[in-house]
PDB file of N, CA, C and O in Angstrom:
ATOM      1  N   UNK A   1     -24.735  21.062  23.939  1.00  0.00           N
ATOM      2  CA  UNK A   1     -24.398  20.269  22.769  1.00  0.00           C
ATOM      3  C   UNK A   1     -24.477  21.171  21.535  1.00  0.00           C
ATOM      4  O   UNK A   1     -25.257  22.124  21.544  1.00  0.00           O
ATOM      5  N   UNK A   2     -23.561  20.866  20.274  1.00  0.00           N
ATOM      6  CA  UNK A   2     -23.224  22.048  19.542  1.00  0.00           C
ATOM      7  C   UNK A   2     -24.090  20.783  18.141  1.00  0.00           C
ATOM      8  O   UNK A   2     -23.882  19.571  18.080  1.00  0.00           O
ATOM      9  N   UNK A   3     -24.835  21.439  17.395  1.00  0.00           N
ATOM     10  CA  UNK A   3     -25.519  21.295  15.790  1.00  0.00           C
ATOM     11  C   UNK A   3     -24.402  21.532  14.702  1.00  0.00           C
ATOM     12  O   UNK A   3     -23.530  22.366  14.946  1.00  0.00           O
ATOM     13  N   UNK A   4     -24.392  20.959  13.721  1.00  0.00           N
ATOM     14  CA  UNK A   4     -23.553  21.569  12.998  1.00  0.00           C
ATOM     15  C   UNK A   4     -24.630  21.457  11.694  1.00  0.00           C
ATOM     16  O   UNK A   4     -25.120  20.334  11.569  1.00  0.00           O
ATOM     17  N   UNK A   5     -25.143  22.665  10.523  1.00  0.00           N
ATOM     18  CA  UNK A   5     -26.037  22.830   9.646  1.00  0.00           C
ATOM     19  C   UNK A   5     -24.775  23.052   8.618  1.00  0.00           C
ATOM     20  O   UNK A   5     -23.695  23.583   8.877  1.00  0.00           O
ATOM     21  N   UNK A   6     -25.259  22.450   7.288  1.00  0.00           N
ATOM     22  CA  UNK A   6     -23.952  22.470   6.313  1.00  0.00           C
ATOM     23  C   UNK A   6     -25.187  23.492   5.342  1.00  0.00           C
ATOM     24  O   UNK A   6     -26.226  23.165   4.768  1.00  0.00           O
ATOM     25  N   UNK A   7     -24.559  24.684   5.486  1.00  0.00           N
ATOM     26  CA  UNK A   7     -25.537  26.037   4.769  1.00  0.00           C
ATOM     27  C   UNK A   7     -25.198  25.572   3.111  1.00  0.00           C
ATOM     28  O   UNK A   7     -25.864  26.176   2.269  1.00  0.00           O
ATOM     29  N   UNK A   8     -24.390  24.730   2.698  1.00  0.00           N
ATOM     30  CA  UNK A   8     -24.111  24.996   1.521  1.00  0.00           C
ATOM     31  C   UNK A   8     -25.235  24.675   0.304  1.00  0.00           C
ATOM     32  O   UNK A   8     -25.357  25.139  -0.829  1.00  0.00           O
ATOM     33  N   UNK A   9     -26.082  23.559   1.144  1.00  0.00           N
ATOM     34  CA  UNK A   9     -27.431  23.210   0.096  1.00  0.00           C
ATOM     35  C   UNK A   9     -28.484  24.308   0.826  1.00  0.00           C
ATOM     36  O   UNK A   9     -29.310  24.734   0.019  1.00  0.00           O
ATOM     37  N   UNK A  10     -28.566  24.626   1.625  1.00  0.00           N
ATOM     38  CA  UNK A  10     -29.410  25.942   2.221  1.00  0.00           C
ATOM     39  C   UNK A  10     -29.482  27.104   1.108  1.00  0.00           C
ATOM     40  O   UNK A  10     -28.979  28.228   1.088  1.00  0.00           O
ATOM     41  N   UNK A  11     -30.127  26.556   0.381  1.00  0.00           N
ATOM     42  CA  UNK A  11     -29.656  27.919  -0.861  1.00  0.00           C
ATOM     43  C   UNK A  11     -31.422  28.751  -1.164  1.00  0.00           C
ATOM     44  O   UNK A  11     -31.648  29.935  -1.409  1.00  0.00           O
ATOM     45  N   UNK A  12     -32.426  27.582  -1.020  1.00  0.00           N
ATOM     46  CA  UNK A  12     -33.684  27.775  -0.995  1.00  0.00           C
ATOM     47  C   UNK A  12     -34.595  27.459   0.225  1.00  0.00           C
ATOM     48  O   UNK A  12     -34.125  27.484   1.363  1.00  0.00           O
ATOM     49  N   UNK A  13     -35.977  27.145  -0.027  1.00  0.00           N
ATOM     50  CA  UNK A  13     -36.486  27.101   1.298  1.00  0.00           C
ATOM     51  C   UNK A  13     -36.278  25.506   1.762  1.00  0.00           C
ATOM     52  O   UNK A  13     -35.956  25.156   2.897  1.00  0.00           O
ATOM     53  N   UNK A  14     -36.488  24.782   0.837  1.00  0.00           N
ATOM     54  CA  UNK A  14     -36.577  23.459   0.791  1.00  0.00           C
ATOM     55  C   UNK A  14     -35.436  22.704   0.861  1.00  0.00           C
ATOM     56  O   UNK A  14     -35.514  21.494   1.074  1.00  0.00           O
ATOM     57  N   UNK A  15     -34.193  23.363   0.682  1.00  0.00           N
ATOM     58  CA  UNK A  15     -32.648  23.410   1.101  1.00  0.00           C
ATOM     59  C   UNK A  15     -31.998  23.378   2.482  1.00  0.00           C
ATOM     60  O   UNK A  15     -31.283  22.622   3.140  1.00  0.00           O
ATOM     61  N   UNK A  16     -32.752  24.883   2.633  1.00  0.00           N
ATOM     62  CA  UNK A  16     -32.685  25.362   4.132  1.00  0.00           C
ATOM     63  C   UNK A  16     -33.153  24.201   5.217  1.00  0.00           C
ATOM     64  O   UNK A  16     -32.316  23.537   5.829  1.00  0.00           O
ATOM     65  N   UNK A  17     -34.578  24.027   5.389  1.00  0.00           N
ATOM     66  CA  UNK A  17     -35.017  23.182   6.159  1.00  0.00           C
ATOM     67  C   UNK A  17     -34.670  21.577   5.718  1.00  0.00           C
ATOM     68  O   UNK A  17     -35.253  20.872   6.542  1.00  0.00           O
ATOM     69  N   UNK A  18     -34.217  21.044   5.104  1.00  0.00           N
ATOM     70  CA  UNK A  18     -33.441  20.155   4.918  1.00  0.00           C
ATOM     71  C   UNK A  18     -32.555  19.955   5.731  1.00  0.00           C
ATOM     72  O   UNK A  18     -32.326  18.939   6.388  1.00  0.00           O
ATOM     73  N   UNK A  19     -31.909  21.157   5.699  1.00  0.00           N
ATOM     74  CA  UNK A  19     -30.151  21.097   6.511  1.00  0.00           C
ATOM     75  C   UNK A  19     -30.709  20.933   7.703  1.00  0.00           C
ATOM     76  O   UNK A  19     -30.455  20.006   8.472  1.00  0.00           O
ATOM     77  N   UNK A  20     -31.576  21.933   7.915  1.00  0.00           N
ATOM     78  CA  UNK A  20     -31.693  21.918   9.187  1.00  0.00           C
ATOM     79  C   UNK A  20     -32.042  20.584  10.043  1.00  0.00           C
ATOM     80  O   UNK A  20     -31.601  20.056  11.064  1.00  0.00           O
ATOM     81  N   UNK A  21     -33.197  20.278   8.969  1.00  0.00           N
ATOM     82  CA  UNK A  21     -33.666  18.475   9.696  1.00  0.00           C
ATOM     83  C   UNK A  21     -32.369  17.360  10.133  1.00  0.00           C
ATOM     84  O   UNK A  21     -32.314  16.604  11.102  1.00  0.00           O
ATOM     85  N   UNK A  22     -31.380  17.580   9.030  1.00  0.00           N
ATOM     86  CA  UNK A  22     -29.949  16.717   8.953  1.00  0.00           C
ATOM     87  C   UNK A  22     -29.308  17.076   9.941  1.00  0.00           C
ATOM     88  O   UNK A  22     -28.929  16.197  10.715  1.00  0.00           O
ATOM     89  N   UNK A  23     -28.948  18.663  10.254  1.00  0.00           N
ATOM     90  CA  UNK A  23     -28.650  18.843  11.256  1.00  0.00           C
ATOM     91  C   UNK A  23     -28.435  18.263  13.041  1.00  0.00           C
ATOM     92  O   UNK A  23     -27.695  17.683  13.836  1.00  0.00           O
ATOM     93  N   UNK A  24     -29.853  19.029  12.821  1.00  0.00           N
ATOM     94  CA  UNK A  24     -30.621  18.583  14.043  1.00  0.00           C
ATOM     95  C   UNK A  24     -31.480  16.618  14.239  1.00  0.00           C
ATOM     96  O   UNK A  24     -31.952  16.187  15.291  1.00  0.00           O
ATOM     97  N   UNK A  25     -31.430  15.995  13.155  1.00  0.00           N
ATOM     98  CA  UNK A  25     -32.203  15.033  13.424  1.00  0.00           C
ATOM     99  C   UNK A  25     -31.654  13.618  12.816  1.00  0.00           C
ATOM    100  O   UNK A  25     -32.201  12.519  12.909  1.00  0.00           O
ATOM    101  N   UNK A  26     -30.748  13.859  12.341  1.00  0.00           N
ATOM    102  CA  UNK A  26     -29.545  12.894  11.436  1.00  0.00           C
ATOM    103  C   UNK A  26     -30.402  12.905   9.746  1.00  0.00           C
ATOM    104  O   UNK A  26     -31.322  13.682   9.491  1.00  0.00           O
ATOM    105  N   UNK A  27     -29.932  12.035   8.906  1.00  0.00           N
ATOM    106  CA  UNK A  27     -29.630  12.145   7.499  1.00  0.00           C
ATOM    107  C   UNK A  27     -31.166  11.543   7.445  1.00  0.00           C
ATOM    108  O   UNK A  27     -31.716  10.579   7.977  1.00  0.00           O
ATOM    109  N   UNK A  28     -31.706  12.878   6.288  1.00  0.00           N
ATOM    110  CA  UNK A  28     -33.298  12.674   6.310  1.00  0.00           C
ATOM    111  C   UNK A  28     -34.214  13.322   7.235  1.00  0.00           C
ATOM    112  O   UNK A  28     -35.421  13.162   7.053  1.00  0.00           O
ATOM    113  N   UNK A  29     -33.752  14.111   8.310  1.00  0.00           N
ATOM    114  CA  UNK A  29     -34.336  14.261   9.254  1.00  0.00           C
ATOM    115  C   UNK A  29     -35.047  15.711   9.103  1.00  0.00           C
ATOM    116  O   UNK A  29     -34.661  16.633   8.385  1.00  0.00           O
ATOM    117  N   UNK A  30     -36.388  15.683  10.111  1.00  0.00           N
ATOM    118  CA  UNK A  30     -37.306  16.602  10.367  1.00  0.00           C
ATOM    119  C   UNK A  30     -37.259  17.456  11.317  1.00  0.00           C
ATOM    120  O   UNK A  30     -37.455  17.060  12.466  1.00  0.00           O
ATOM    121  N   UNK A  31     -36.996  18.785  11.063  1.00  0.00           N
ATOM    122  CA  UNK A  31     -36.944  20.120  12.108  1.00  0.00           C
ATOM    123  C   UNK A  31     -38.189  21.293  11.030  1.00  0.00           C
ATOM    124  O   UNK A  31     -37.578  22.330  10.774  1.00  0.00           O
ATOM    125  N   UNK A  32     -39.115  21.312  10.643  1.00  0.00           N
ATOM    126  CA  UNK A  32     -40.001  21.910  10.107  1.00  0.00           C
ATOM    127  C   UNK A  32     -39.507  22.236   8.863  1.00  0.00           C
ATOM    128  O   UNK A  32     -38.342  21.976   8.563  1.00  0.00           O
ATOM    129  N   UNK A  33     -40.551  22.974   7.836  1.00  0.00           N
ATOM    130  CA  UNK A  33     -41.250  23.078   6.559  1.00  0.00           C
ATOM    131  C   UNK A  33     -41.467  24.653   6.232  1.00  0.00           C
ATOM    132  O   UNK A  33     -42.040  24.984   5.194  1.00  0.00           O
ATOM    133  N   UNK A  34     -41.142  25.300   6.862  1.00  0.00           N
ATOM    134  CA  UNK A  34     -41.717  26.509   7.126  1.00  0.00           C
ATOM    135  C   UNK A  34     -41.562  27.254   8.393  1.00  0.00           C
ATOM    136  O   UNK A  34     -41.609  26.485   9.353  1.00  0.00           O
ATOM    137  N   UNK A  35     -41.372  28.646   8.759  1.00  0.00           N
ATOM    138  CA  UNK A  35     -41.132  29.179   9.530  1.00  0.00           C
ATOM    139  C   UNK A  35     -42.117  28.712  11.101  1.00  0.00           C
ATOM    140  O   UNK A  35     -41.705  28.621  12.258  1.00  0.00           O
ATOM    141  N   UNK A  36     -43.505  28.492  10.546  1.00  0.00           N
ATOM    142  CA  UNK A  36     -44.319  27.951  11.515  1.00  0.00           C
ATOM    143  C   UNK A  36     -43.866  26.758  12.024  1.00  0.00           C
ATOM    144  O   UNK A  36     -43.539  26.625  13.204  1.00  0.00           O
ATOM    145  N   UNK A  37     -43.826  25.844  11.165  1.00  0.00           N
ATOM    146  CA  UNK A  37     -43.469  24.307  11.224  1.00  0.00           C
ATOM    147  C   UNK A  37     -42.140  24.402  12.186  1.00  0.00           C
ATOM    148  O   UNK A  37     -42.019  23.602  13.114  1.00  0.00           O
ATOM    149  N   UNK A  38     -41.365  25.189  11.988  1.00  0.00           N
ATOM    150  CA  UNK A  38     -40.073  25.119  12.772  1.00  0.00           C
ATOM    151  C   UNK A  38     -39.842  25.812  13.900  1.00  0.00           C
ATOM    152  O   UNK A  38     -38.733  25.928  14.420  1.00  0.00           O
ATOM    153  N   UNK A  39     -41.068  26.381  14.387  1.00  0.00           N
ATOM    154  CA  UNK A  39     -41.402  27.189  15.675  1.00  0.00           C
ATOM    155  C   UNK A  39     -42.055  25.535  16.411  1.00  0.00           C
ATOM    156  O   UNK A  39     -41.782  25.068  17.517  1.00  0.00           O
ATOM    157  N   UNK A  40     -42.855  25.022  15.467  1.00  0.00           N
ATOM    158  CA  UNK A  40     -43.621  24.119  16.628  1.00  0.00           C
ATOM    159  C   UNK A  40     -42.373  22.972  16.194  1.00  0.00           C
ATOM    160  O   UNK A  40     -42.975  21.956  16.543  1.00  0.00           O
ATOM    161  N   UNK A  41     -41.448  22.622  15.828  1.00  0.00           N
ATOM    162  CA  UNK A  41     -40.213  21.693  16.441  1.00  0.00           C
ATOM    163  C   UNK A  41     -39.456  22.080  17.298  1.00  0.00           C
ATOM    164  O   UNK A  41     -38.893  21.185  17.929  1.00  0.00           O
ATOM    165  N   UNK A  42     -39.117  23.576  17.688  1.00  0.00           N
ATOM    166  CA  UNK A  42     -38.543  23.936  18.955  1.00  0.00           C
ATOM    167  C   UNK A  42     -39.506  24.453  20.433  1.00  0.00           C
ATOM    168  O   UNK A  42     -39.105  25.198  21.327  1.00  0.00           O
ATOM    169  N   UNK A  43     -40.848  23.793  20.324  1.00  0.00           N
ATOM    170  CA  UNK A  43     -41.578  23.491  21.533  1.00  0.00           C
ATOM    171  C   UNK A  43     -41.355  22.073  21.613  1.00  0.00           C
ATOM    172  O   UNK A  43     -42.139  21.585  22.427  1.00  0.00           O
ATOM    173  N   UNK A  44     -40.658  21.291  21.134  1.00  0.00           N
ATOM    174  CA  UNK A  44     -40.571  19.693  21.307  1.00  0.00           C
ATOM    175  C   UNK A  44     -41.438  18.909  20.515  1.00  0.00           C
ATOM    176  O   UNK A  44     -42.361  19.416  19.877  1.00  0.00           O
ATOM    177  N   UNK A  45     -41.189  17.685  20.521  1.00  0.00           N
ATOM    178  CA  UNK A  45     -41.655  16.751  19.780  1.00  0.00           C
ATOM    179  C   UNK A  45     -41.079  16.287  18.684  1.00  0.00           C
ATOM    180  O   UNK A  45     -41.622  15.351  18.097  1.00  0.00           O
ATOM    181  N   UNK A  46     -39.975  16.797  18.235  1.00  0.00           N
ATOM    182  CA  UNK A  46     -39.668  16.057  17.057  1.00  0.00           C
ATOM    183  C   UNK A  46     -38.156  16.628  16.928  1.00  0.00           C
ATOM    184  O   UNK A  46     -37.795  17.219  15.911  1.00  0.00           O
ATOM    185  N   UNK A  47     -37.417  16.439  17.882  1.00  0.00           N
ATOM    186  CA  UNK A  47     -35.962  16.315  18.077  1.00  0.00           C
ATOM    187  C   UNK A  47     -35.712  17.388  18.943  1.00  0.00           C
ATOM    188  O   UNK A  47     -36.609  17.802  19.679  1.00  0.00           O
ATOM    189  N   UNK A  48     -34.153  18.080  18.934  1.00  0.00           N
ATOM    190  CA  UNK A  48     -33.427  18.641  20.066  1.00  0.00           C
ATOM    191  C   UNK A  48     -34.943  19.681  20.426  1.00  0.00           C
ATOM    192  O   UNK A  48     -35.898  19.998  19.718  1.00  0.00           O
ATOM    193  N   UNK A  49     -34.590  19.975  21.820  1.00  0.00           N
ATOM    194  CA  UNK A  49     -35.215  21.187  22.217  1.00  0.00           C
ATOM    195  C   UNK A  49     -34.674  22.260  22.857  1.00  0.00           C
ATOM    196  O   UNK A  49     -33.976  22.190  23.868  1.00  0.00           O
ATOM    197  N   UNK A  50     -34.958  23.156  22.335  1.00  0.00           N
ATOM    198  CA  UNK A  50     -33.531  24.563  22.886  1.00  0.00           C
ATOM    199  C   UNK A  50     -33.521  24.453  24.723  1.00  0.00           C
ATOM    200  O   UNK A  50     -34.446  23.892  25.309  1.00  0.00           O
ATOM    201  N   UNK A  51     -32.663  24.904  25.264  1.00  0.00           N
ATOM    202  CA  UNK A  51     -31.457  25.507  24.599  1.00  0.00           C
ATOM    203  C   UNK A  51     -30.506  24.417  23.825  1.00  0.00           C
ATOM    204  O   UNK A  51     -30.758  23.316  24.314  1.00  0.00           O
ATOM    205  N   UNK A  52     -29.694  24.329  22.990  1.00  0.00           N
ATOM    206  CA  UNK A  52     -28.704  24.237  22.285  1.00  0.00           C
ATOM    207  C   UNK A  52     -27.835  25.395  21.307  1.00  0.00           C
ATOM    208  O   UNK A  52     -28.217  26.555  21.153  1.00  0.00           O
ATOM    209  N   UNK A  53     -26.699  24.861  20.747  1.00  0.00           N
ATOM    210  CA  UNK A  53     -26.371  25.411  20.010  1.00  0.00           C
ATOM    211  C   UNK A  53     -26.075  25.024  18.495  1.00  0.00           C
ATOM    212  O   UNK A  53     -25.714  23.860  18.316  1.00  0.00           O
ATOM    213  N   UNK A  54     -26.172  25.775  17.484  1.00  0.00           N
ATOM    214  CA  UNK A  54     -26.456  25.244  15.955  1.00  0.00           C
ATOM    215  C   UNK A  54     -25.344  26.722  15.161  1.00  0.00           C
ATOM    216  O   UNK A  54     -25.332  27.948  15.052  1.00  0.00           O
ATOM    217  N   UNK A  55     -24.531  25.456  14.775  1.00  0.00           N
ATOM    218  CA  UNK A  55     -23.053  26.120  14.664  1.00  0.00           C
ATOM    219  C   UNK A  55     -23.784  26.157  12.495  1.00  0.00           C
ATOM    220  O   UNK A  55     -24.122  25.047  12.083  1.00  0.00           O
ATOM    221  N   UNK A  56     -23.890  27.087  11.694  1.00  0.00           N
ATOM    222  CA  UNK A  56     -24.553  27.107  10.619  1.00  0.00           C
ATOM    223  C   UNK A  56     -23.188  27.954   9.576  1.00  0.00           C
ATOM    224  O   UNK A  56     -22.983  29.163   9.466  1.00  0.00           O
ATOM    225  N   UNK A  57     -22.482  26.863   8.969  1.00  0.00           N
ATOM    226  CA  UNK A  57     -21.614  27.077   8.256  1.00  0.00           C
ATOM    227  C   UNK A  57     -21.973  27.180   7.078  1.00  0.00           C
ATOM    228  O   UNK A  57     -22.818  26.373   6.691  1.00  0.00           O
ATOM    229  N   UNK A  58     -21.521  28.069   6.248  1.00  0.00           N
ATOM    230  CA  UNK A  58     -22.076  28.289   4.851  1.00  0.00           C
ATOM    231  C   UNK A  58     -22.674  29.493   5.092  1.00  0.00           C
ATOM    232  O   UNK A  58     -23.041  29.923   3.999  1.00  0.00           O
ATOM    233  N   UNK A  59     -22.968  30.280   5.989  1.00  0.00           N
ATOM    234  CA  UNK A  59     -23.897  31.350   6.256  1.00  0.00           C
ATOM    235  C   UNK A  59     -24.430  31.742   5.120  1.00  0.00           C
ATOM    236  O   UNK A  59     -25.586  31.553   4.743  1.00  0.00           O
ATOM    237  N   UNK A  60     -22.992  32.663   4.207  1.00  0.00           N
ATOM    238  CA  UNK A  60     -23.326  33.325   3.339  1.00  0.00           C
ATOM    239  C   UNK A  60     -24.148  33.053   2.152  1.00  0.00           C
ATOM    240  O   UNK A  60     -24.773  33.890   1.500  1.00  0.00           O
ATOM    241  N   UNK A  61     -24.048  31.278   1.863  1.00  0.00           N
ATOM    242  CA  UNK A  61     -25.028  30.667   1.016  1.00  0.00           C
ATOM    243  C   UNK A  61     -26.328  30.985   0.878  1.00  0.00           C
ATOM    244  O   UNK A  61     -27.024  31.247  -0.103  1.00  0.00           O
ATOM    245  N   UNK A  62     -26.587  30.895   2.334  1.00  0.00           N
ATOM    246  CA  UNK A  62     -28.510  31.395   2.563  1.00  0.00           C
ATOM    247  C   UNK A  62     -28.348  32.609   2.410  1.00  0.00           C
ATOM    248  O   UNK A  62     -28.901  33.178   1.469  1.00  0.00           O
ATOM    249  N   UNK A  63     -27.584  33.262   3.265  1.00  0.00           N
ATOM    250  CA  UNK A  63     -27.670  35.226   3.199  1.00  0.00           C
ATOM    251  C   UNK A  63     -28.112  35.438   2.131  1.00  0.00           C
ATOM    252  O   UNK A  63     -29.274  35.772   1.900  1.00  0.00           O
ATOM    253  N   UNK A  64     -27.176  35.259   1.275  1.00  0.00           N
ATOM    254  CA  UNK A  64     -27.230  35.818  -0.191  1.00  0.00           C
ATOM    255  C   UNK A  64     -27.773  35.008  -1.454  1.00  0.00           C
ATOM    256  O   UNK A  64     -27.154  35.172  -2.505  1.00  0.00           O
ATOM    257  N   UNK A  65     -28.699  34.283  -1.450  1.00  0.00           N
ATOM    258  CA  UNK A  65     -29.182  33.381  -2.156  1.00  0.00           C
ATOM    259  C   UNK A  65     -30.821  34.023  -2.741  1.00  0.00           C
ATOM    260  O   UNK A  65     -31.928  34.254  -2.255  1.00  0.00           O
ATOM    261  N   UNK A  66     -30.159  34.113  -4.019  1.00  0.00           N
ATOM    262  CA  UNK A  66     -31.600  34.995  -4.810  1.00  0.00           C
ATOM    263  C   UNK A  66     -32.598  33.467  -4.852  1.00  0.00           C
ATOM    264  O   UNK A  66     -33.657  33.661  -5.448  1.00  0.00           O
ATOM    265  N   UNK A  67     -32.484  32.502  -4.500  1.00  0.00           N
ATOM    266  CA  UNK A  67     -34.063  31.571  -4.390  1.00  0.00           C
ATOM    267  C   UNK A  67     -34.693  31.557  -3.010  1.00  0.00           C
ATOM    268  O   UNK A  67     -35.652  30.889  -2.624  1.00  0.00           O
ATOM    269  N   UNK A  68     -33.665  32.776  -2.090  1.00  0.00           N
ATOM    270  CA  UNK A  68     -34.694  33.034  -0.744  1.00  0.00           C
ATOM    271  C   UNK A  68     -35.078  33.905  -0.681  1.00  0.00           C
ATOM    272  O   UNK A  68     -34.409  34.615  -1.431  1.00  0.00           O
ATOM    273  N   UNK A  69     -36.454  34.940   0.145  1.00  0.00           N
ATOM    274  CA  UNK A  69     -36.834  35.739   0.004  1.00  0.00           C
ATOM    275  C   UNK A  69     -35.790  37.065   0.749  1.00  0.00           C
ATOM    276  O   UNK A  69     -35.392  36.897   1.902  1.00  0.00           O
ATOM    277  N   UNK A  70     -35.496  38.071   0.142  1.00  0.00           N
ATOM    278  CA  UNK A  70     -34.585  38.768   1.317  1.00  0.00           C
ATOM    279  C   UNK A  70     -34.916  39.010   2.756  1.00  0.00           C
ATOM    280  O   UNK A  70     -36.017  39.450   3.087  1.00  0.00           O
ATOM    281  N   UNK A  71     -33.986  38.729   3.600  1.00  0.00           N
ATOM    282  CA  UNK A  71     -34.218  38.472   4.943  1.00  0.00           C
ATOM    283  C   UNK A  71     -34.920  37.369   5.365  1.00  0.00           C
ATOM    284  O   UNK A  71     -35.236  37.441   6.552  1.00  0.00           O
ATOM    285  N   UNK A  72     -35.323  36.227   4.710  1.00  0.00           N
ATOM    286  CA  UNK A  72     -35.564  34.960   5.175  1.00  0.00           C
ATOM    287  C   UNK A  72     -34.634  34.011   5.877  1.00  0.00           C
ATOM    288  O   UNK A  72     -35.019  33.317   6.818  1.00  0.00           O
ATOM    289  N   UNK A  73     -33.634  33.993   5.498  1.00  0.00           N
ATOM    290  CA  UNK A  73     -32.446  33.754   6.272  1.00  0.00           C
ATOM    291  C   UNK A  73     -32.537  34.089   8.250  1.00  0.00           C
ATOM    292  O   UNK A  73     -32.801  33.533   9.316  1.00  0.00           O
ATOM    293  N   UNK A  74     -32.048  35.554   7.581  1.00  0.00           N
ATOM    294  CA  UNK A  74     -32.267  36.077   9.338  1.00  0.00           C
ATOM    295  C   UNK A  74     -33.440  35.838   9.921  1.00  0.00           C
ATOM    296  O   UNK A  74     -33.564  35.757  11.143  1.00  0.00           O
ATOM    297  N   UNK A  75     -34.393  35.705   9.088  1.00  0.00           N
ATOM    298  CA  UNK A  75     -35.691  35.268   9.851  1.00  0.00           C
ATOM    299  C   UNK A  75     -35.777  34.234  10.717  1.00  0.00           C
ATOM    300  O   UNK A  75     -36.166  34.199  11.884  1.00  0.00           O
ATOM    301  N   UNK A  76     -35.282  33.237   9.856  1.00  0.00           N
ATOM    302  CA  UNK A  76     -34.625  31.687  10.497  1.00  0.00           C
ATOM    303  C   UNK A  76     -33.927  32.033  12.170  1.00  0.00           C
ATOM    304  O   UNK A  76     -34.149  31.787  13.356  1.00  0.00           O
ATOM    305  N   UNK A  77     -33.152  32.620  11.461  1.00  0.00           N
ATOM    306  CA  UNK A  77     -31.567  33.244  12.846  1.00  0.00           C
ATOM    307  C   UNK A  77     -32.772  33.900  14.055  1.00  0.00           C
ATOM    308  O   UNK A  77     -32.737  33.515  15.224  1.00  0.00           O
ATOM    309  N   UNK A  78     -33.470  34.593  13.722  1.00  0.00           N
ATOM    310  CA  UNK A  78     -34.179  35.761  14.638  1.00  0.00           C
ATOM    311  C   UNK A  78     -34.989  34.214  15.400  1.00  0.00           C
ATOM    312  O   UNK A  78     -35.149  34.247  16.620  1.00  0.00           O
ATOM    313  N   UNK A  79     -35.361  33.198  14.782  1.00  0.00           N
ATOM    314  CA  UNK A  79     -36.726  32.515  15.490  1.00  0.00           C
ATOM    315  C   UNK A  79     -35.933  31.910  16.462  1.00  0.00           C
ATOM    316  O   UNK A  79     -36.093  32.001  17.679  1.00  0.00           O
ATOM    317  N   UNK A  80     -34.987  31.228  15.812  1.00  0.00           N
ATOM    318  CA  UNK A  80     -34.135  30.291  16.628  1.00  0.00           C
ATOM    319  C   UNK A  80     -34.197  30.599  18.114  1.00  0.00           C
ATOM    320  O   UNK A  80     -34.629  30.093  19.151  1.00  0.00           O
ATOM    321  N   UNK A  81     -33.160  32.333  17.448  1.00  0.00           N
ATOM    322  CA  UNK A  81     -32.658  32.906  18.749  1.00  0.00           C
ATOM    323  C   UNK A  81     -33.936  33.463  20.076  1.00  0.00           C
ATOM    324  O   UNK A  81     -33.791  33.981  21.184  1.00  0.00           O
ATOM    325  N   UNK A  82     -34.650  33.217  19.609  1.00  0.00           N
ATOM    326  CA  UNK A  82     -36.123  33.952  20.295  1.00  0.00           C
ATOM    327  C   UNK A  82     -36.334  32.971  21.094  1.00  0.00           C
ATOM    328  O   UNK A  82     -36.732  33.250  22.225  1.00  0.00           O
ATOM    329  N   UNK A  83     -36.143  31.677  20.753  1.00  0.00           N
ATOM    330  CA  UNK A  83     -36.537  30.653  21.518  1.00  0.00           C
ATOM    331  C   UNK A  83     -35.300  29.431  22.087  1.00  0.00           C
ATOM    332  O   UNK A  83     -35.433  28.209  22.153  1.00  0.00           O
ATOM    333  N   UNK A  84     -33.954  30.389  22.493  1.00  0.00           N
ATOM    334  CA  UNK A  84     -33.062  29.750  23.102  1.00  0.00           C
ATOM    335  C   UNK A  84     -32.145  29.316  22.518  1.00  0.00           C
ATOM    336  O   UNK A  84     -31.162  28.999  23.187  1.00  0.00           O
ATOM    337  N   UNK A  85     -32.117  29.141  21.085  1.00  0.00           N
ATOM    338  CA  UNK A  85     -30.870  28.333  20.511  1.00  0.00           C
ATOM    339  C   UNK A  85     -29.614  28.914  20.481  1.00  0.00           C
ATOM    340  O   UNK A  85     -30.286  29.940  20.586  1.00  0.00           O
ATOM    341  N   UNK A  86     -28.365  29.320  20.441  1.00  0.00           N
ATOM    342  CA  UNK A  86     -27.791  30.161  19.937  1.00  0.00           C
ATOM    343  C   UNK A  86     -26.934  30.004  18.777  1.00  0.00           C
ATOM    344  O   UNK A  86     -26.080  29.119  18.706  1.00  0.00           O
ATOM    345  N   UNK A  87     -27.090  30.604  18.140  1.00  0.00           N
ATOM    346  CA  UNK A  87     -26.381  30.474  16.365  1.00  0.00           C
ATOM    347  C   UNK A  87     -25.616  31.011  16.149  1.00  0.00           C
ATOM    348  O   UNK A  87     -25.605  32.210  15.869  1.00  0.00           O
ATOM    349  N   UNK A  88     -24.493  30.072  16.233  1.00  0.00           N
ATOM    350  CA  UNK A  88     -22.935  31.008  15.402  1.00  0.00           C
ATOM    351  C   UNK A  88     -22.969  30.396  14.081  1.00  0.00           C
ATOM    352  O   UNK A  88     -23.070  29.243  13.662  1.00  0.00           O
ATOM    353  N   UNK A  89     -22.781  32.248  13.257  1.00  0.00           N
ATOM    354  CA  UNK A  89     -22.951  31.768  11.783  1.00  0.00           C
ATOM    355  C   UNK A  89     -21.162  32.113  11.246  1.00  0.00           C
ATOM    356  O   UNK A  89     -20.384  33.057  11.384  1.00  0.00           O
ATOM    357  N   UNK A  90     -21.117  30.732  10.582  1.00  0.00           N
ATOM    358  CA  UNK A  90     -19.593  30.580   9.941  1.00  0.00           C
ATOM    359  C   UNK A  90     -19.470  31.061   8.604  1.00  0.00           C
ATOM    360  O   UNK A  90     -18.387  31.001   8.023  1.00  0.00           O
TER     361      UNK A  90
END
């Protein structure tokens, strides 16, 4: 089953994991808070559990977004992928 993350409010941290919750959990929804927080939603409990896939359009929004830390983005991309998801970034 394919995710679709709309990167375009992904601009900060609180952006980012937003999308992601909407994403993954419908409108309003919870996929973590923080890099930790979103490691322990892909051990289960609080929506999809990998494998899936999370199709993250807007890429470049987060990439390049001076209210994220540099390489926080890929950080995101790196956890995902560590733990099964696979992420095509649009």
């Amino acid at each position: 089953m394919d995710f679709h993350l709309d990167g375009a409010t992904a601009t900060d941290r609180a952006g980012l994991y937003s999308a992601l919750g909407t994403a993954l959990n419908g409108p309003d929804g919870y996929y973590g808070s923080n890099l930790d927080a979103l490691a322990d939603c892909l051990r289960g409990g609080f929506g999809p559990v990998p494998p899936f896939t999370l199709v993250w359009h807007d890429w470049a929004a987060a990439e390049h977004s001076p209210m994220l830390p540099p390489g926080y983005a890929w950080a995101v991309v790196e956890l995902l992928g560590e733990t099964g998801v696979t992420v095509r970034l649009r």
